[in-house]
C-alpha positions as a Markdown table, in Angstrom:
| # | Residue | x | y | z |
|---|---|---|---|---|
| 1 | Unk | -4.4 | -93.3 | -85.1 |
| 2 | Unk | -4.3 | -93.6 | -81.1 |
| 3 | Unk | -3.3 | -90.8 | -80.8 |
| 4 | Unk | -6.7 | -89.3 | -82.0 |
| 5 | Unk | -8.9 | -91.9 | -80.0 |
| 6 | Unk | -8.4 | -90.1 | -76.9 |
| 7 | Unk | -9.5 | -86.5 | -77.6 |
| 8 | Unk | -12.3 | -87.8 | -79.9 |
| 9 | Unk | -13.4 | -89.1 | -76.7 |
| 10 | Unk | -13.1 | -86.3 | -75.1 |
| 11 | Unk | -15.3 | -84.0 | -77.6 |
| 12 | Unk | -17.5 | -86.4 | -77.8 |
| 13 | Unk | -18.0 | -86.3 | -73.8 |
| 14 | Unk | -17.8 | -82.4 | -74.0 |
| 15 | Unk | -20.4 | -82.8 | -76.5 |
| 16 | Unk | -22.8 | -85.0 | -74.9 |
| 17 | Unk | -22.9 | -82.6 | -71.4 |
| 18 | Unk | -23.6 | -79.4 | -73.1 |
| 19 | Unk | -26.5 | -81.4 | -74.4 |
| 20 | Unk | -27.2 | -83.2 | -71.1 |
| 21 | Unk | -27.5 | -79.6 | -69.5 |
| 22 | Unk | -29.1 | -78.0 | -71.8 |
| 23 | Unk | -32.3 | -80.4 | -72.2 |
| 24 | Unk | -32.2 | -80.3 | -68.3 |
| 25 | Unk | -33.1 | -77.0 | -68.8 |
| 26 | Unk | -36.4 | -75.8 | -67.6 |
| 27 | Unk | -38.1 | -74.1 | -70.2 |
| 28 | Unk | -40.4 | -71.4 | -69.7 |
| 29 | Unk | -43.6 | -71.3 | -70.9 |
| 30 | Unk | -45.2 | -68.0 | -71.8 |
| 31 | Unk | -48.5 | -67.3 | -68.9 |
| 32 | Unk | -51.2 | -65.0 | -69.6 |
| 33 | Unk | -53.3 | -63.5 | -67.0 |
| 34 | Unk | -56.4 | -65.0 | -66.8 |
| 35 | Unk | -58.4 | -62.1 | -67.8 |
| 36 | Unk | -56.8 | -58.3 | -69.4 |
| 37 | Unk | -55.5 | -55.9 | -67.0 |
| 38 | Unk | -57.9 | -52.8 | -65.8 |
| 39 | Unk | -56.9 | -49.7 | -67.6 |
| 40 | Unk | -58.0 | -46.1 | -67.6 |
| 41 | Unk | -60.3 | -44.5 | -69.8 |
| 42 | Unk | -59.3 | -41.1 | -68.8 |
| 43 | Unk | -55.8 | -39.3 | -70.7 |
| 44 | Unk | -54.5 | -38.1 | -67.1 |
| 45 | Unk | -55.2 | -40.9 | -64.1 |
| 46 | Unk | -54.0 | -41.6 | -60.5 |
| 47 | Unk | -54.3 | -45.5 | -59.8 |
| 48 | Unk | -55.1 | -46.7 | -56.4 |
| 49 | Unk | -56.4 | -49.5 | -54.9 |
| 50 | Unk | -59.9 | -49.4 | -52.9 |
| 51 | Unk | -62.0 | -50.9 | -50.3 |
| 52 | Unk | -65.8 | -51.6 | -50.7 |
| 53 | Unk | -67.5 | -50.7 | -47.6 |
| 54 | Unk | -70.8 | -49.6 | -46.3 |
| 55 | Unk | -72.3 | -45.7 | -46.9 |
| 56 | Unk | -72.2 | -46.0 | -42.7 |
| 57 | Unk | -68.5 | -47.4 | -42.4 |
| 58 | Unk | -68.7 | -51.1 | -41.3 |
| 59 | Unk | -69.9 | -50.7 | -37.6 |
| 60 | Unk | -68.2 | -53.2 | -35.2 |
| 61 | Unk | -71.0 | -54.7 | -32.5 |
| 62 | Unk | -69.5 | -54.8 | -29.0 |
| 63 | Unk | -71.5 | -55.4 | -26.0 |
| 64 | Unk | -71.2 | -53.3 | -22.4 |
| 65 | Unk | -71.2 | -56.2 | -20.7 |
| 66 | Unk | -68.9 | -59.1 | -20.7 |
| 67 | Unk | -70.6 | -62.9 | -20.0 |
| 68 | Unk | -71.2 | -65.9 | -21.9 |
| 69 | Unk | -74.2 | -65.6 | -24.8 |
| 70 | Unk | -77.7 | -67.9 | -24.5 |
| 71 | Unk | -79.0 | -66.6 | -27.8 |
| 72 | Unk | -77.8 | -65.1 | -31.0 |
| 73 | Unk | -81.1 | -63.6 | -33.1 |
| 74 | Unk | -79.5 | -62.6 | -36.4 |
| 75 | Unk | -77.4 | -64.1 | -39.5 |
| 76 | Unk | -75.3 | -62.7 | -42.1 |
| 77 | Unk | -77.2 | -60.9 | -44.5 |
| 78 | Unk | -80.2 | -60.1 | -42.3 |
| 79 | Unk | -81.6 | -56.8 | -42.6 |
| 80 | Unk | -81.9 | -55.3 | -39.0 |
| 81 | Unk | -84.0 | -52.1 | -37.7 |
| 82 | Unk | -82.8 | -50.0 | -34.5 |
| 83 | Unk | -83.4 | -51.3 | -31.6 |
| 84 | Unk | -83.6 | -55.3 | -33.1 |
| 85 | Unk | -81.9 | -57.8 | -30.5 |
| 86 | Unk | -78.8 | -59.0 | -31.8 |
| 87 | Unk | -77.3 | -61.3 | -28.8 |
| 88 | Unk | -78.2 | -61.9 | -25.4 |
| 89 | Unk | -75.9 | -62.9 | -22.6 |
| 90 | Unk | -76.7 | -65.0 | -19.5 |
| 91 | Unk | -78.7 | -62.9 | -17.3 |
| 92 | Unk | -78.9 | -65.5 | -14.5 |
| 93 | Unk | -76.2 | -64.3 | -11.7 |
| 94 | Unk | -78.4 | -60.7 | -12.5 |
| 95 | Unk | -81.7 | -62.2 | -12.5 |
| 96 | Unk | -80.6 | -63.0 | -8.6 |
| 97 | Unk | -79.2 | -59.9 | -7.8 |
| 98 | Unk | -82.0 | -58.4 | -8.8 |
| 99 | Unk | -84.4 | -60.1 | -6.4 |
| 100 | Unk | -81.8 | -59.5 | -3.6 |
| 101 | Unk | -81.8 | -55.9 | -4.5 |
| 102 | Unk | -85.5 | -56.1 | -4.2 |
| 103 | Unk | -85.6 | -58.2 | -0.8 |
| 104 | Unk | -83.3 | -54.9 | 0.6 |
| 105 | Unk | -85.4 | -52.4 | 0.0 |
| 106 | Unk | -88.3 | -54.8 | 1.1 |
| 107 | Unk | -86.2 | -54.6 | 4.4 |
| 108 | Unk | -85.4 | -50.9 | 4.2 |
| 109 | Unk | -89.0 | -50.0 | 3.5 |
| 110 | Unk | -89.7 | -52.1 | 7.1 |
| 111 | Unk | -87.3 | -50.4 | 8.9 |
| 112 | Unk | -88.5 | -47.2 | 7.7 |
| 113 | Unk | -92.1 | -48.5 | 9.2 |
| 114 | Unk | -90.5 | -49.2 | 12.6 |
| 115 | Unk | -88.8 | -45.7 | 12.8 |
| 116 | Unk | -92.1 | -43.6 | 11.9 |
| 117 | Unk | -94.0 | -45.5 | 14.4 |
| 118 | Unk | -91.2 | -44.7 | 17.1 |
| 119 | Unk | -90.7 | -40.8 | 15.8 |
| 120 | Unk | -94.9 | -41.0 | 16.4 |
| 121 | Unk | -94.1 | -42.7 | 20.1 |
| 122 | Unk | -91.9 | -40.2 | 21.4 |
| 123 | Unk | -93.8 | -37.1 | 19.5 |
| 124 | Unk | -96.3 | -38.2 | 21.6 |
| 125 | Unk | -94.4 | -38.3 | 24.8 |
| 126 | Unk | -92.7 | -35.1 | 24.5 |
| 127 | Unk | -96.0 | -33.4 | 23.7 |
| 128 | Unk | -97.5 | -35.0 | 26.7 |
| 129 | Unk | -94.5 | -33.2 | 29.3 |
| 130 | Unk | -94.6 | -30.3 | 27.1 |
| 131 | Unk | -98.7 | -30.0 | 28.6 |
| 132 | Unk | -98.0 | -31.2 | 31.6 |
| 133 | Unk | -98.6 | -27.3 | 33.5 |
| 134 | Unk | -97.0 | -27.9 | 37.0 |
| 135 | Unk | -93.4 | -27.6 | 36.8 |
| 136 | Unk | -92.6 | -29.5 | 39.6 |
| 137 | Unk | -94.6 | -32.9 | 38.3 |
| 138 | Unk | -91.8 | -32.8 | 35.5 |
| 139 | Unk | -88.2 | -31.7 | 35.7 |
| 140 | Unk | -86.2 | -29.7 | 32.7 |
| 141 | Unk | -83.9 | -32.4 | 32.2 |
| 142 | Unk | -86.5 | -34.4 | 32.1 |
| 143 | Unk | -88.4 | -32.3 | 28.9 |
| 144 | Unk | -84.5 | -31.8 | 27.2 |
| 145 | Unk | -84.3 | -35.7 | 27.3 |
| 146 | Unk | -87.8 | -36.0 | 25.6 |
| 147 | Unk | -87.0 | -33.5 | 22.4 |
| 148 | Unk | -83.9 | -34.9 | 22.6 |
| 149 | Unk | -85.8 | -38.4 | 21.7 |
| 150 | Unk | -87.7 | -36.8 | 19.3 |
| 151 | Unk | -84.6 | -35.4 | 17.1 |
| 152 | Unk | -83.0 | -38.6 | 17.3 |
| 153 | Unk | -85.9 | -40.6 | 16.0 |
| 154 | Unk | -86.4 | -38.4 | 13.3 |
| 155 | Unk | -82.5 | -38.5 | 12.2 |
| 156 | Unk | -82.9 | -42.4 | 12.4 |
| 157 | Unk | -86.5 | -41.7 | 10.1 |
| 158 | Unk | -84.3 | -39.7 | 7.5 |
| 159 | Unk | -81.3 | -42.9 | 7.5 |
| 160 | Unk | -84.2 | -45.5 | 7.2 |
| 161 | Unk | -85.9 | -43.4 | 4.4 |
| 162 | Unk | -82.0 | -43.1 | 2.7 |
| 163 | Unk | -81.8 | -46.5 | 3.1 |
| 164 | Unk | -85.0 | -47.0 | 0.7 |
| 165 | Unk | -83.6 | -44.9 | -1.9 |
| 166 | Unk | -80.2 | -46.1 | -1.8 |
| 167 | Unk | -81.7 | -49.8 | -2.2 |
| 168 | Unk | -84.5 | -48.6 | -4.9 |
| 169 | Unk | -81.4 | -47.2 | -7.2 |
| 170 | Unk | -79.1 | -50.8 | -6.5 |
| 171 | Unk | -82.1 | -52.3 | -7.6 |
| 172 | Unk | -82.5 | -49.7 | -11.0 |
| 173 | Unk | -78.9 | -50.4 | -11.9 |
| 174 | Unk | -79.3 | -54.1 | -11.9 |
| 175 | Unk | -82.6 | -54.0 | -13.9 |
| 176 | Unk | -80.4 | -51.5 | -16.2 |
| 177 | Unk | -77.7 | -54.1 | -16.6 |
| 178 | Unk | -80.2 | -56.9 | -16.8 |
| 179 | Unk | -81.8 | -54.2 | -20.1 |
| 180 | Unk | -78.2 | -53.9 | -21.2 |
| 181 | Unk | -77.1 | -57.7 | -21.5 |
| 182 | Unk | -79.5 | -57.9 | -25.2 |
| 183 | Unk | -77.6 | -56.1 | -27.5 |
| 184 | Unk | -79.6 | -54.0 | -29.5 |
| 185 | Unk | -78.4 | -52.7 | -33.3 |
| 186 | Unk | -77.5 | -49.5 | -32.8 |
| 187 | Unk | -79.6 | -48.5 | -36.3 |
| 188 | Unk | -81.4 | -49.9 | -39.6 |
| 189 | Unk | -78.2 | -51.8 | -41.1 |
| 190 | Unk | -77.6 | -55.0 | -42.6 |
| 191 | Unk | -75.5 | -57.7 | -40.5 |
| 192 | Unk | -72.1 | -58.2 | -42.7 |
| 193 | Unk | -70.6 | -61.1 | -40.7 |
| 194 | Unk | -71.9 | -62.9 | -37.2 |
| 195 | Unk | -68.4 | -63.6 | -35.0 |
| 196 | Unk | -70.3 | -65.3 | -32.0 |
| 197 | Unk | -72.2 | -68.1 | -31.1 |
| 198 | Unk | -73.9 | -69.9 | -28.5 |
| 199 | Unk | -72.0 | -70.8 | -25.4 |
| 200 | Unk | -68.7 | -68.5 | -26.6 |
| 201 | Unk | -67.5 | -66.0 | -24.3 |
| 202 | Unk | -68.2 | -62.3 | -25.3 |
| 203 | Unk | -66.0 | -59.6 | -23.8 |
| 204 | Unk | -66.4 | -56.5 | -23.1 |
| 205 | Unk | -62.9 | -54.9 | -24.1 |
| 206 | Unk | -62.0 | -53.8 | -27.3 |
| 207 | Unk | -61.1 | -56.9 | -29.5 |
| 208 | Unk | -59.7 | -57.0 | -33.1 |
| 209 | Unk | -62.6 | -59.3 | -34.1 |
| 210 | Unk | -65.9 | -57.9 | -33.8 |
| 211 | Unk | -68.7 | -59.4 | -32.4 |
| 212 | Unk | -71.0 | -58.6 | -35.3 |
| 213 | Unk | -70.4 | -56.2 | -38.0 |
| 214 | Unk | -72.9 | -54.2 | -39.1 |
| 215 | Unk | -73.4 | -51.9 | -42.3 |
| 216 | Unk | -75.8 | -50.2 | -45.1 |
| 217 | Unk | -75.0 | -51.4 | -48.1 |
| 218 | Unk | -77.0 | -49.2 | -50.5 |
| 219 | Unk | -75.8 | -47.3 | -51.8 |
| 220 | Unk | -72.2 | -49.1 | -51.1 |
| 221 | Unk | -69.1 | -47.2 | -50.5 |
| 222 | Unk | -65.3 | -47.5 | -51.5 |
| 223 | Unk | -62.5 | -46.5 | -49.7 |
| 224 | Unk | -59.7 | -45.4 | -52.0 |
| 225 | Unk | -55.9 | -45.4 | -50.7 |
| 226 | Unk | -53.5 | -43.2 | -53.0 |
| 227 | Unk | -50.0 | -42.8 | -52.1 |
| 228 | Unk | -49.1 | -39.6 | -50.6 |
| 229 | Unk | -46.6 | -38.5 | -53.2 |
| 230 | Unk | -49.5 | -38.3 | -55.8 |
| 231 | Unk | -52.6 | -37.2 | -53.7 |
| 232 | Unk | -52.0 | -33.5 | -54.9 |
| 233 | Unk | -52.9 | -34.4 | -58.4 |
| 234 | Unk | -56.8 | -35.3 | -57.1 |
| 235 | Unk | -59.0 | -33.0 | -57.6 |
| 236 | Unk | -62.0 | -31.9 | -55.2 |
| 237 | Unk | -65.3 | -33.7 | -56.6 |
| 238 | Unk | -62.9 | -35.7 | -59.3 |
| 239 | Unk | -64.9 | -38.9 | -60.7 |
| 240 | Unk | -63.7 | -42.0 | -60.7 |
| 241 | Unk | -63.9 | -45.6 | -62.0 |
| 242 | Unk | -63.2 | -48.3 | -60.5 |
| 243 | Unk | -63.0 | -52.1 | -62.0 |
| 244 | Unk | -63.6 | -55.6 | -60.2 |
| 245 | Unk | -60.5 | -57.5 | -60.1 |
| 246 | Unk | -60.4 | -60.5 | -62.0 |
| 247 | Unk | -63.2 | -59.1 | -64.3 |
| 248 | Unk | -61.8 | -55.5 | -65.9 |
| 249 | Unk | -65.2 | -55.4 | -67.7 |
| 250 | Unk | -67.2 | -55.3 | -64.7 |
| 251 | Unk | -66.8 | -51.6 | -63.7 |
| 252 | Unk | -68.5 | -48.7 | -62.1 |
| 253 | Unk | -68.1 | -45.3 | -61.8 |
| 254 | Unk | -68.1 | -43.7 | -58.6 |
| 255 | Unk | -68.9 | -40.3 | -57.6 |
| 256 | Unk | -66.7 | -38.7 | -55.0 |
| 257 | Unk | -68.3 | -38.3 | -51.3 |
| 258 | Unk | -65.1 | -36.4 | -49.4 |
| 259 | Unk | -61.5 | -36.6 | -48.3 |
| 260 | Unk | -60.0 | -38.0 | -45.3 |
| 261 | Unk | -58.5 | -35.3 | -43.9 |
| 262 | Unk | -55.8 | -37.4 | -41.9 |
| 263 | Unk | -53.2 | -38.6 | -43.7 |
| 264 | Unk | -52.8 | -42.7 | -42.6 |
| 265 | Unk | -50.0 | -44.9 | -43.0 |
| 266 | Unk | -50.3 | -47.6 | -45.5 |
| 267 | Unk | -51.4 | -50.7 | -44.5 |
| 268 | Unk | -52.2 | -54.2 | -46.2 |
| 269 | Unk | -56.4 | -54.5 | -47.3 |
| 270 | Unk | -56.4 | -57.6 | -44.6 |
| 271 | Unk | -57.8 | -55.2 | -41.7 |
| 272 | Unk | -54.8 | -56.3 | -40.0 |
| 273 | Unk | -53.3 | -53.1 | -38.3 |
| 274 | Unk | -50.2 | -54.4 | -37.5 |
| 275 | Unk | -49.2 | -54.8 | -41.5 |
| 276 | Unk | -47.4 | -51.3 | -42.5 |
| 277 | Unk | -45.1 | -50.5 | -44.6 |
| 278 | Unk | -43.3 | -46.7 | -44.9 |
| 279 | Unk | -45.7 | -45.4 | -47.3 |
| 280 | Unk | -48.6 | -43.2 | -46.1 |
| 281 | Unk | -51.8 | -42.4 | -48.1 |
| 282 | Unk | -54.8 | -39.9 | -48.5 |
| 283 | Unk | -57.9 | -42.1 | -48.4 |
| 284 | Unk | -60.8 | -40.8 | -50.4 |
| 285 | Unk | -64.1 | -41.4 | -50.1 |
| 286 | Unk | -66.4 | -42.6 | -53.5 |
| 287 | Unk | -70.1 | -43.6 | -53.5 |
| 288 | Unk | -70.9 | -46.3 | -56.1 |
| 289 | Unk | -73.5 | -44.7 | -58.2 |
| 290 | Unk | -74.6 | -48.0 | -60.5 |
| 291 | Unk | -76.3 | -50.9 | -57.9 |
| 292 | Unk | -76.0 | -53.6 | -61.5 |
| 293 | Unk | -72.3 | -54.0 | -60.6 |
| 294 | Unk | -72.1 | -57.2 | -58.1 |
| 295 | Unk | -69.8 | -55.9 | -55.1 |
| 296 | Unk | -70.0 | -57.0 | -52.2 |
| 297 | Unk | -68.2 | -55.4 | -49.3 |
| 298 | Unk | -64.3 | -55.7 | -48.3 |
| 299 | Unk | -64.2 | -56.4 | -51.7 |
| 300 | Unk | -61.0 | -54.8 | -53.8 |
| 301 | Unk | -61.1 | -52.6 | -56.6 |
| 302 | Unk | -58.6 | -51.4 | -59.1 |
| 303 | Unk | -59.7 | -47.5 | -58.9 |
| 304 | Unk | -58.7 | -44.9 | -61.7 |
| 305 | Unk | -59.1 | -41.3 | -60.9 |
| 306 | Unk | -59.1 | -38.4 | -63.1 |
| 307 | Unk | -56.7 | -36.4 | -62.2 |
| 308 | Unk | -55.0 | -32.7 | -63.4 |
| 309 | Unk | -52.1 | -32.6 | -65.9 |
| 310 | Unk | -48.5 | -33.9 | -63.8 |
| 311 | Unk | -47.0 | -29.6 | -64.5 |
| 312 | Unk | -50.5 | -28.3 | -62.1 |
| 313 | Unk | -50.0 | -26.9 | -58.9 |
| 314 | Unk | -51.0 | -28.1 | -55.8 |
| 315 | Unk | -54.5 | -29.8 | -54.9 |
C-alpha cells in the first residue's frame, strides 16, 4: 500500500499545476471596434487615406522681419480680409531710426543751403574778373583760379544735393520696415491656428511651426495619398468618397480637383517631415462637394476611389 502513496502524490501534484497554470491563464476577451469599419460602395476601389485642408492649401504666416510682438489682432477661427493686421512687432529701435534718418537729411538739406550760396559767391566773383576789361588790373591765373572756384563749388553743390537723396531713401527704407513690422493677411482666409503671443519672439527664418496658419475653408479640400504601386488604377476626374473616422456613416463624396504631378515620399499625417517610410505616393486632389458633413481641417479621412478593373492598362 506504500508503495502507491508516493506516485499518488505525485499525480496529484501533476494534477494540481496543470490546473494552477491554466487558471493563471489570461483569457482573452473578444473587442469590437467601437463603431463598423468604412467600406466601399463602389465594385472596383483604391483605398487611401486623406487630409482635409483648405481650397487655398493651408497658408503658413511668416513675418520679414524678425523682433519681439506688442500685439496680436486675430484668433482661431476669425474670418480675415486682405490686407487685415495680423501681428505687430516692436517698432521702437525703428521709430528712432527713423527720426535719425530724418535729422540727416535735415542736415544734408543745410549743407546743400551752404554750398548754393557759395556756388552764388564765387559765380559772382568770377563774373566780376571776367568784366573787368583792362587785362593788366587782373592776371590769367588769376581768372583760371576763379572758374576753377566755380567748378569746385558746383561739384561740392552736386555731393550736398546726393547727400539729400541718399538720406531721403535711408529714411524711405526705415518707414518701409517700420510699414513691414504689421503683418498683413496676405488674402480673404480664415485663421486656422494662432502660434504666437505677446512678448514671444518671432523670427524671421523659416520655422517648422508657423506663426499663423491661414486658409479658406469653403468649400474644404482633401488631400488624398495612394501608394505608388496602385496610382495607375485612378482614373482622371474619378469620384470619390470619403468617410469620417470613427463615424463610417458620416461621409461625403468628393469631386476630383487634379493630380499632383510629383510623386512624394510617404510620410506620417503628423506634418512632421522627418517621419518617412520607403513607400512613395501620388497625392490627389478632391473638393468636398456636401458643406452638412462636420470636417474640420487636418482632419483624416478613410477615402474610396473608383477605380478601373485590376487587367486595364495604364492611367
Amino acid at each position: 500500500m506504500k508503495r502507491f502513496i508516493l506516485p499518488l502524490i505525485g499525480v496529484l501534484a501533476a494534477v494540481w499545476a496543470a490546473y494552477s497554470v491554466v487558471r493563471t491563464q489570461p483569457r482573452r476577451a473578444r473587442t469590437d471596434p467601437p463603431s463598423a469599419p468604412a467600406t466601399s460602395e463602389y465594385s472596383e476601389t483604391v483605398a487611401a487615406v486623406g487630409l482635409v485642408e483648405a481650397s487655398t492649401e493651408n497658408i503658413s504666416v511668416g513675418t520679414p522681419l524678425a523682433g519681439v510682438v506688442t500685439k496680436v489682432f486675430v484668433i482661431a477661427g476669425q474670418t480675415v480680409r486682405k490686407g487685415d493686421p495680423l501681428f505687430e512687432l516692436d517698432t521702437r529701435q525703428l521709430h528712432a531710426d527713423l527720426e535719425m534718418r530724418r535729422q540727416a537729411v535735415a542736415v544734408a538739406r543745410a549743407r546743400a543751403g551752404v554750398a548754393e550760396a557759395r556756388v552764388a559767391d564765387v559765380e559772382r566773383q568770377s563774373a566780376f574778373a571776367e568784366q573787368v576789361k583792362d587785362k593788366r588790373a587782373i592776371s590769367a591765373e588769376e581768372l583760371t583760379r576763379r572758374r576753377s572756384a566755380v567748378d569746385t563749388a558746383r561739384a561740392e553743390l552736386g555731393e550736398a544735393q546726393a547727400e539729400i537723396a541718399a538720406t531721403q531713401a535711408q529714411a524711405e527704407a526705415v518707414a518701409v520696415d517700420l510699414d513691414r513690422s504689421v503683418v498683413r493677411a496676405p488674402l480673404g482666409a480664415e485663421v486656422l491656428q494662432v502660434k504666437i503671443r505677446v512678448g514671444e519672439f518671432a523670427p524671421a527664418a523659416a520655422s517648422a511651426l508657423p506663426l499663423i496658419l491661414l486658409g479658406r475653408s469653403k468649400p474644404l479640400h482633401v488631400r488624398v495619398d495612394v501608394d505608388e504601386h496602385e496610382a495607375w488604377r485612378v482614373r482622371h476626374e474619378a469620384h470619390a468618397v470619403g468617410h469620417v473616422r470613427g463615424n463610417a456613416e458620416q461621409k461625403a463624396s468628393l469631386q476630383f480637383v487634379r493630380f499632383e504631378p510629383f510623386v512624394v515620399p510617404k510620410r506620417s499625417l503628423t506634418g512632421d517631415t522627418t517621419e518617412r517610410v520607403d513607400t512613395r505616393v501620388l497625392q490627389i486632389i478632391y473638393r468636398v462637394e456636401q458643406e452638412d458633413v462636420p470636417l474640420f481641417i487636418g482632419q483624416q479621412l478613410d477615402v474610396f476611389i473608383d477605380a478601373k478593373p485590376t487587367g486595364g492598362g495604364g492611367q
